[in-house]
N, C-alpha and C positions, 0 to 999 in steps of 0.2 A: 561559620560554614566554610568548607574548603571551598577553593576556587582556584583555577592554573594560571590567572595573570591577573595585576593590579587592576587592569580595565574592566574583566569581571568581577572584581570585587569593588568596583565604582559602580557596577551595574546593579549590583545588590544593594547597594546601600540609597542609588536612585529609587527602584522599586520598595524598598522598606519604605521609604520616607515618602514617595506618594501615596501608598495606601496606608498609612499613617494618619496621615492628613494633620487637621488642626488639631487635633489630639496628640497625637504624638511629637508637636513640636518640642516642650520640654519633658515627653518623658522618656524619646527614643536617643540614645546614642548609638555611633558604629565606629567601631573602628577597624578601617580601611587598610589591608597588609596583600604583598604580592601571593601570597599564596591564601588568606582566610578574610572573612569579612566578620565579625565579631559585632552582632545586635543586642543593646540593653533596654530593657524598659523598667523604667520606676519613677514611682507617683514625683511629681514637679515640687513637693516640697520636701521629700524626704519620708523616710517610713516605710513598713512595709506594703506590699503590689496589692493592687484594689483590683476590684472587676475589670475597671477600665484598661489596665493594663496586661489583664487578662484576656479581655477580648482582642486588645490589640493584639498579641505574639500572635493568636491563632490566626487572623485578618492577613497579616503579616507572613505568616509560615505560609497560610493558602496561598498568597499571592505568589509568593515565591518560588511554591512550587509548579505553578501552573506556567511560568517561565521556563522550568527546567531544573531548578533549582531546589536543594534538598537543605533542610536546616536540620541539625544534627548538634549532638554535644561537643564532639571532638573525631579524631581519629585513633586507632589506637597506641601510633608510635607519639600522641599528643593528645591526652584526653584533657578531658574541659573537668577537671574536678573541682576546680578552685573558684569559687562563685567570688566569693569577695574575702575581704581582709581587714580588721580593725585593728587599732591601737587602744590596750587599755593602760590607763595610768590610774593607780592607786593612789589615794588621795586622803588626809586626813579634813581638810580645808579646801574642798574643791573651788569653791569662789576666790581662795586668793590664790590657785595656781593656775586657772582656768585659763585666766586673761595671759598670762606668761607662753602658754600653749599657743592660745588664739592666735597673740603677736609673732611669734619665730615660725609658724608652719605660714602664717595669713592665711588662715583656714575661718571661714562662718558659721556665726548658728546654725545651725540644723534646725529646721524649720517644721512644724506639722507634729504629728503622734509619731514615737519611735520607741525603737527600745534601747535605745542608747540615753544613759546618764549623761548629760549637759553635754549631749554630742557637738561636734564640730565638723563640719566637712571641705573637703578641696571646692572652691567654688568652681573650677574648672571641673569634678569630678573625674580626674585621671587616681587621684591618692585615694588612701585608706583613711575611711573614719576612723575620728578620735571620741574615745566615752572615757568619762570620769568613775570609778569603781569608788564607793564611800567606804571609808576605816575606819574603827574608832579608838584604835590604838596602833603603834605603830609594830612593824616586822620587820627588824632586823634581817632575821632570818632567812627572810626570802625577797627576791627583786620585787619591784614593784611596778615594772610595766610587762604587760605582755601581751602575745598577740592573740587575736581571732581569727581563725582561718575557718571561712565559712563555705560548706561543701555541702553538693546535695545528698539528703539524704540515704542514696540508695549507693555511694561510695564512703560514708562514712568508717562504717568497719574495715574496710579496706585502707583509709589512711591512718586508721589506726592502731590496726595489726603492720602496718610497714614502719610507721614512729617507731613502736615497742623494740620489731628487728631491728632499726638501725642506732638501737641501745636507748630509747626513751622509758619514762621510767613513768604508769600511769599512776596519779597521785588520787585523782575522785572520779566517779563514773556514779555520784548520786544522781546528779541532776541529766542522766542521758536519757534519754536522745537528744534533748537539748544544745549538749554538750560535756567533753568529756576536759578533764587536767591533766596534762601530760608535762610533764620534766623531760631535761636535758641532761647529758653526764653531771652535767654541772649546777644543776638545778634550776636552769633559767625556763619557764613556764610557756604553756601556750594552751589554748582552748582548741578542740575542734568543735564546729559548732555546727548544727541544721536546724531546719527550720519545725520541727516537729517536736512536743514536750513543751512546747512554748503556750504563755498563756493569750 
């Protein structure tokens, strides 16, 4: 949410986190900027948001607003499309590249039900998960890591007709809404993904 001074955005993130409460201790982050205060919720082990984290944003959003304060996606010279970001790495032998990852990021298991293959994550939660994608022959042809950029669903056509413009080349749109495969001049890969089409 926007805010005009870093001390408003201290004050948002006070009121998130008291009516929060003990529930929200590991599933709320914020992050605290002189102009936005930036509220996360997701379940304490990893995976996709449960009731409970549902309940909290509205809890949350009420509270907030009954201070003064508006929760909103973004602004429009800064909209919020970009929910999150994975790393996928292609993998013939996920178990013996796995650990190689684990070690150079110091990223940990992913813990709980997810839809990430042998995910990893920043235990600090500022990085981008990392998922294992299974091969069973290799491809030259094409890179083998590439990103997820997860957006909500109601901007996805719109990051995807602006890829295309800025010369992206769409390679699969079987699996949309889920997500779509988009190339680069170059052919280097990326997903856009939401959360709908999913099982």
């Amino acid at each position: 949410m926007d805010v005009p001074s870093l001390a408003r955005a201290a004050e948002v993130a006070g009121i998130a986190a008291v009516r929060a409460g003990p529930d929200g201790q590991h599933r709320m982050t914020v992050d605290v900027r002189g102009d936005r205060a930036v509220l996360r919720l997701s379940p304490p082990a990893g995976g996709l948001a449960t009731g409970v984290e549902v309940r909290l944003a509205r809890e949350v959003s009420e509270a907030l607003a009954a201070q003064g304060f508006t929760t909103t996606p973004g602004r429009p010279d800064r909209p919020c499309g970009l929910q999150g970001l994975e790393i996928a790495i292609d993998a013939i032998d996920i178990p013996k590249v796995r650990p190689f990852w684990k070690a150079v990021t110091g990223y940990v298991d992913e813990h709980g039900p997810s839809d990430l293959t042998a995910g990893l994550i920043d235990p600090v939660g500022r990085g981008p998960a990392i998922w294992f994608q299974q091969m069973d022959t290799p491809r030259p042809q094409r890179n083998r890591i590439h990103l997820d950029v997860d957006v909500p669903h109601d901007t996805a056509q719109a990051r995807l007709q602006a890829a295309l413009a800025a010369g992206g080349t769409l390679l699969d749109d079987r699996a949309a809404p889920a997500f779509w495969v988009l190339a680069d001049h170059e052919g280097n890969e990326v997903c856009i993904c939401t959360w709908q089409g999913r099982d």
